[in-house]
ZAMARGU-4260 file (C-alpha; in steps of 0.2 Angstrom, whole numbers, plus 5000, padded with zeros to 4 digits):
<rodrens>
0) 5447/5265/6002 | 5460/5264/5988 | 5460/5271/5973 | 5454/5256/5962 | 5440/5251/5975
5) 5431/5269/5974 | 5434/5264/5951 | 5428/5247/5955 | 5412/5252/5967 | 5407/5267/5957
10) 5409/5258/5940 | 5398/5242/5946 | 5385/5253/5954 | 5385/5262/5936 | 5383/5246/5926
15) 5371/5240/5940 | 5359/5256/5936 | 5360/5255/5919 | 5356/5238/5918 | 5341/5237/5930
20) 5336/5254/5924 | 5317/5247/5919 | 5317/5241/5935 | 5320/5254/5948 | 5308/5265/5937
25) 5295/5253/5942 | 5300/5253/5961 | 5292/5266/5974 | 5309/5276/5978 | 5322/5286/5968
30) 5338/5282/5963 | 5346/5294/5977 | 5340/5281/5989 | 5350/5265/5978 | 5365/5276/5979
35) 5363/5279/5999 | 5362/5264/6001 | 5377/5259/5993 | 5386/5269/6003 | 5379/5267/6019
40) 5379/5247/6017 | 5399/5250/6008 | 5403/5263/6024 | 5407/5264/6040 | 5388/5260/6045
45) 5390/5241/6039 | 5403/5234/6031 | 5417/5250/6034 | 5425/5247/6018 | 5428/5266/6017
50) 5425/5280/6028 | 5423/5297/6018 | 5426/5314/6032 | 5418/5329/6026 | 5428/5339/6038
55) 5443/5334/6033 | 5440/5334/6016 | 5432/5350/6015 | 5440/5359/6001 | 5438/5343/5990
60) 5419/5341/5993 | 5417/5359/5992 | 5423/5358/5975 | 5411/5343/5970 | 5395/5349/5976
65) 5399/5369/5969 | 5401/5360/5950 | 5386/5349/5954 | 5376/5364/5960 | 5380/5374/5946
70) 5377/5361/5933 | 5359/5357/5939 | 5357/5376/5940 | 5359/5379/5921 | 5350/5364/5918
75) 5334/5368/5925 | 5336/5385/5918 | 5335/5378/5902 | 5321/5369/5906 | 5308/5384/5912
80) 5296/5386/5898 | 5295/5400/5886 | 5291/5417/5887 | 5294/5423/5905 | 5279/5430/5911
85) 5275/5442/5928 | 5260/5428/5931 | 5270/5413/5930 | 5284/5417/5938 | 5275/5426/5952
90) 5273/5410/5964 | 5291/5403/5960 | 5298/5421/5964 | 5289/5422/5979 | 5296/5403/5986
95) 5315/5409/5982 | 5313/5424/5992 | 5299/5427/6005 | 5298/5409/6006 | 5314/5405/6009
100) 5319/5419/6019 | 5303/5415/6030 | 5309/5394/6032 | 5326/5401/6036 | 5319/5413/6053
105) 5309/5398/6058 | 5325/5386/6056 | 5336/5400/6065 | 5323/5401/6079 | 5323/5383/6080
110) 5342/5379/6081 | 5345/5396/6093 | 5332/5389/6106 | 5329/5372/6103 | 5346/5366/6100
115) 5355/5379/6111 | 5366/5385/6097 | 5375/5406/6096 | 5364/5416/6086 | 5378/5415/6071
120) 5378/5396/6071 | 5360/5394/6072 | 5356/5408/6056 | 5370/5398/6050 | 5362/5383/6050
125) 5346/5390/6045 | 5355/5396/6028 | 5364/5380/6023 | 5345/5369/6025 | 5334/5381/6020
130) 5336/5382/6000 | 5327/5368/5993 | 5339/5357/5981 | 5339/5357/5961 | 5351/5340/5957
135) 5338/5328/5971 | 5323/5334/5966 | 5324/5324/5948 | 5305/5316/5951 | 5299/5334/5955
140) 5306/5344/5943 | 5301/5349/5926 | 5304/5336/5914 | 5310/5344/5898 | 5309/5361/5890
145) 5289/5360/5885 | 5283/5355/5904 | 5269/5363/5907 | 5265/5356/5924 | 5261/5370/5937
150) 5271/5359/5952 | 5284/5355/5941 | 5286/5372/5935 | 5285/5381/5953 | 5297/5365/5962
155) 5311/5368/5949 | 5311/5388/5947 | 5311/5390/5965 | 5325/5378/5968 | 5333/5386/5954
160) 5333/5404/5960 | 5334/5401/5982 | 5352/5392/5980 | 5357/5411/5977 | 5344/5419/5986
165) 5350/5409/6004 | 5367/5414/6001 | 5364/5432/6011 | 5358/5419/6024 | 5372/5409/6026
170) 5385/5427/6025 | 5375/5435/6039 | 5377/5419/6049 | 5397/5418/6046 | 5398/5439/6049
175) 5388/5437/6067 | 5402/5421/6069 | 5416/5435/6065 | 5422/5426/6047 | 5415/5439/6036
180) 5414/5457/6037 | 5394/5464/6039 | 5399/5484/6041 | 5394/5496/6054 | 5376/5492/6060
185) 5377/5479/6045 | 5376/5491/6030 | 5387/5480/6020 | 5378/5465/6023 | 5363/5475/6016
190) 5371/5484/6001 | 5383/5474/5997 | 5377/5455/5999 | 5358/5457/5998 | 5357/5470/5987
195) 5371/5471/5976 | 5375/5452/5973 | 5357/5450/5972 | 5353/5461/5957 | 5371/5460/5948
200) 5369/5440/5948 | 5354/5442/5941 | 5358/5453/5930 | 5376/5447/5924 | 5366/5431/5920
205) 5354/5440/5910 | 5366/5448/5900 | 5378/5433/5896 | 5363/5422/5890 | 5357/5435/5879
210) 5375/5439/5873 | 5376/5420/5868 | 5363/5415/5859 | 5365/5432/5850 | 5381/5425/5843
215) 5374/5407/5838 | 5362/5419/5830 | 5374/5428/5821 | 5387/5413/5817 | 5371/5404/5810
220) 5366/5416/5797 | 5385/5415/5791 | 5380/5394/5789 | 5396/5391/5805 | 5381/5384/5817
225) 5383/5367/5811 | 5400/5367/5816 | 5397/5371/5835 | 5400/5361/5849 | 5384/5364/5857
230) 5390/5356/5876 | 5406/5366/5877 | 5394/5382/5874 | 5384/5379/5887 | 5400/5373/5899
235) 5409/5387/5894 | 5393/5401/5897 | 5394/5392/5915 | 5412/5395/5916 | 5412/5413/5912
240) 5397/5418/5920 | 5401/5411/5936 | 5419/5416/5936 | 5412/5436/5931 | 5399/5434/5949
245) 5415/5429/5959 | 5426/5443/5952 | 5411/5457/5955 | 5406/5449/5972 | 5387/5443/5964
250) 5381/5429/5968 | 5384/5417/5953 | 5370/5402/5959 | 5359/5415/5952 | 5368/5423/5937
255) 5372/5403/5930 | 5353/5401/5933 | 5348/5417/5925 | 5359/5415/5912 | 5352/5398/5906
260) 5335/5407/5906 | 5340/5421/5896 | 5347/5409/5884 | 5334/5397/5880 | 5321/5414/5880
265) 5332/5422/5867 | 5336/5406/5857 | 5315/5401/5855 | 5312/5423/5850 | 5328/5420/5839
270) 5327/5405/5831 | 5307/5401/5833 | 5301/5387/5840 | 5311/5372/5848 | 5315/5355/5841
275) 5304/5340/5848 | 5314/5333/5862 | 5323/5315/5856 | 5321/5321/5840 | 5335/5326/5828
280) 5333/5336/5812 | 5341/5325/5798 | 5347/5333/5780 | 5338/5330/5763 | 5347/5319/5750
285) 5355/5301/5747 | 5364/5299/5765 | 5353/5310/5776 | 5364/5313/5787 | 5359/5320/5805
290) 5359/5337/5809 | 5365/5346/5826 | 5353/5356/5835 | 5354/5373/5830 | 5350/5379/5849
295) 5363/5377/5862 | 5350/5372/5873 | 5341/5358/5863 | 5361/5351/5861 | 5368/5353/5875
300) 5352/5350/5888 | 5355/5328/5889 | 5374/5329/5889 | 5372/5342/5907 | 5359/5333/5912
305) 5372/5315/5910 | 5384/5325/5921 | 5373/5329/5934 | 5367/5313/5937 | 5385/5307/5936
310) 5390/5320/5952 | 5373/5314/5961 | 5381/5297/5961 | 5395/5301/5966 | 5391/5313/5981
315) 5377/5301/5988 | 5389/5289/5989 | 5400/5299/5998 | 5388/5305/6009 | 5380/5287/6013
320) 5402/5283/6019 | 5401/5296/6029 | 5387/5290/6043 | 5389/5280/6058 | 5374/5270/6067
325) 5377/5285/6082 | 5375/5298/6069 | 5358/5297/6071 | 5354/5308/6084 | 5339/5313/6092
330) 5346/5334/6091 | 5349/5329/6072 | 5334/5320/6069 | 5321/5334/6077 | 5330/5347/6065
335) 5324/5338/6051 | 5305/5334/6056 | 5303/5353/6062 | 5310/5357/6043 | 5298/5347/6034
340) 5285/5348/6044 | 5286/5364/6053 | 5297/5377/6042 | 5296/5373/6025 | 5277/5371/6025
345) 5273/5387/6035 | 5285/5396/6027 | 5277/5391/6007 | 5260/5395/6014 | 5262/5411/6022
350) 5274/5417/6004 | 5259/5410/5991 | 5247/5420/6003 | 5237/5432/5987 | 5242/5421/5975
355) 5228/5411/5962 | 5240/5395/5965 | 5227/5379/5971 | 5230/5375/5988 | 5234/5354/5985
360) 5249/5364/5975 | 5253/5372/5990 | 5252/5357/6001 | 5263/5350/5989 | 5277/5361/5985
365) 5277/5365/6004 | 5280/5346/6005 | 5292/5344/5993 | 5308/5354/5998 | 5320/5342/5993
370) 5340/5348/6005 | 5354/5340/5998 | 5371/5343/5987 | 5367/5364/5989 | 5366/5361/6009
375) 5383/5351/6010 | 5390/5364/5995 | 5384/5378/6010 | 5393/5368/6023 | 5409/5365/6015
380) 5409/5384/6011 | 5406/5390/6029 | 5420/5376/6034 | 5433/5383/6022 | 5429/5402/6028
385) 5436/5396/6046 | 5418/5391/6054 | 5425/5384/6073 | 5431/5365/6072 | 5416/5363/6088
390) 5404/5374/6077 | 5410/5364/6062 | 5407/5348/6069 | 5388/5351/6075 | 5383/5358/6059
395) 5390/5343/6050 | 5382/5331/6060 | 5365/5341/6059 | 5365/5344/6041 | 5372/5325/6036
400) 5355/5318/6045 | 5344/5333/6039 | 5349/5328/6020 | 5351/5311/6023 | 5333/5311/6029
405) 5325/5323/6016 | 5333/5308/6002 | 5324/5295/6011 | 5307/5305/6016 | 5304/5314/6000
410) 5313/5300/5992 | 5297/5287/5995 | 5285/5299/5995 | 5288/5305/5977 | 5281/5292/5967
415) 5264/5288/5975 | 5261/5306/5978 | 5266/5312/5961 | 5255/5296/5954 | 5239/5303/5962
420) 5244/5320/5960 | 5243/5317/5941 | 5228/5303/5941 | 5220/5320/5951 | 5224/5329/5935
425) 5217/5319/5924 | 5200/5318/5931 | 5199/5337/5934 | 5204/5340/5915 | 5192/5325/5909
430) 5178/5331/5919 | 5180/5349/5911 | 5181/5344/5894 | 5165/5331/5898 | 5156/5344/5905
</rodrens>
């Protein structure tokens, strides 16, 4: 495909969307599957206009999903409601970690004995699927800053956090595959990428969010806040933040996460309480002219959230010219079913063991563990450490099924689901206040 038929096919699906918006609102699937379906009707599946090859496109793709990734990352951050507490957080945390780390053995098993894969390529497989995925989740994940929905909450904070948390996953699986050093008896694994990227991510996160709004802060009281560019703060805290993670070997999923929550905390203990969303702040006087959002947050939150669905076009469209009709194989296919239906759910339950969260909450946030950009993001990253043009090649074809599957599965489950989930709601809090 040349260059003018990717403009032309990208700008008419844009137009198309933003013209039928109202519409595929009102159908019973997401926009993820619209796109898919572009590119799997534009691809080599159907009409073979284009042809897009992860593997030899590795670096470029790898590239695309980490900025796609790291946007949705800071986006949800800013999302998670205010204050952090040890209660709320509890069952997120739990997900990210024991969760995850507990869905990644059952996958590892799966792909060792089921699909007769080394034990490096099958923990290797087992760390690219087993995060859940923050820029495909849209129809699950918090809404806006003041969502107070338990399963919105719990769906986006995990996804937020175990796009870092997997990484340990995914190096173990390259050092067993001899592309990355593990250490004697694997004490550098353990120290150095568990324990140490773990805790300095979070931490450099932390720091930098804090740091920022504690400048806003300051430039505000000398009356320069009006003058800020609100999206290049938040672009620029991504920039920084995960540039610092990669120079101190942290993992920077989790510090760009952690460093949009410590923002927005600091910002509302700052500034006091958040603007209504949609809503700007106009000045008094004969032309009451608007006022920019005083929290980089509030002005930055819609133009992150523009971008992120712009990548999620983009990639989906990529990934839908990247299928054949003999892609679909049964090895492929079965990795995907034993995911959703096996790993992820066992793996949610057995983590929220102890905890006070409803069990039609657990049902569903063991249901909805959305893969996509973060998996392909995983795979292009093992590729470009030197993973094995055969190993490479497997866990292409098994991971481009598993996500495409997860878009179209979770895809038309959303809707309904979510719709009763919420009518559920609703009678539950009516018949309380009734009673």
């Amino acid at each position: 495909m040349t260059t003018a038929t990717w403009f032309l096919l990208v700008g008419a699906l844009l137009l198309a969307m933003g013209l039928t918006a109202g519409l595929i609102r009102r159908l019973p699937v997401t926009t993820a599957i619209v796109y898919l379906a572009v590119g799997i009707v534009v691809g080599p599946t159907v009409l073979q206009a284009f042809h897009f090859n992860p593997l030899q496109q590795s670096r470029v793709l790898e590239v695309i999903t980490e900025a796609a990734v790291l946007l949705s990352l800071f986006t949800a951050g800013m999302k998670m409601p205010v204050p952090v507490t040890a209660a709320r957080w509890r069952a997120p945390i739990l997900l990210a970690f024991a969760g995850m780390a507990l869905t990644a053995t059952l996958m590892a098993g799966f792909g060792y004995y089921a699909l007769d894969l080394s034990l490096g390529a099958a923990i290797l497989l087992a760390g690219i699927l087993a995060p859940t995925d923050p820029v495909l989740a849209t129809e699950v994940q918090a809404r806006h800053p003041g969502d107070r929905d338990r399963l919105r909450f719990a769906v986006t904070c995990e996804a937020g956090m175990n796009d870092g948390s997997a990484f340990p996953v995914v190096m173990l699986g390259l050092g067993l595959l001899g592309l990355h050093p593990l250490g004697d008896g694997g004490w550098r694994w353990v120290v150095v990428d568990v324990l140490w990227a773990t805790a300095a991510g979070i931490g450099l996160g932390v720091m930098a969010g804090v740091l920022l709004a504690g400048l806003v802060a300051r430039l505000r009281r000398r009356g320069r806040a009006d003058a800020l560019m609100h999206d290049f703060l938040a672009l620029g805290l991504i920039g920084i933040v995960y540039g610092a993670s990669l120079a101190i070997e942290a993992w920077g999923f989790l510090a760009v996460f952690f460093a949009a929550v410590a923002l927005r905390q600091s910002e509302l203990r700052l500034f006091g309480r958040p603007a209504e969303r949609g809503r700007l702040q106009t000045s008094t006087g004969p032309t009451a002219e608007p006022v920019r959002p005083k929290r980089v947050t509030d002005g930055s939150l819609d133009f992150n959230e523009q971008l992120e669905r712009l990548s999620e076009v983009v990639l989906i469209l990529l990934l839908g010219g990247s299928l054949f009709v003999t892609s679909w194989s049964v090895r492929a296919v079965a990795t995907g079913l034993f995911l959703f239906l096996a790993a992820r759910p066992l793996g949610v339950f057995v983590a929220l063991l102890g905890t006070r969260m409803p069990s039609h909450l657990r049902a569903l946030s063991g249901w909805f563990g959305v893969r996509g950009i973060g998996s392909l993001y995983y795979l292009m990253y093992a590729i470009e450490h030197g993973l094995p043009e055969e190993t490479a090649l497997e866990l292409l074809h098994v991971t481009l099924i598993v996500v495409t599957l997860s878009i179209l599965v979770h895809g038309i489950s959303v809707k309904p689901v979510m719709a009763r989930f919420r009518r559920q709601s609703n009678e539950v809090t009516a018949n309380g206040i009734s009673g």
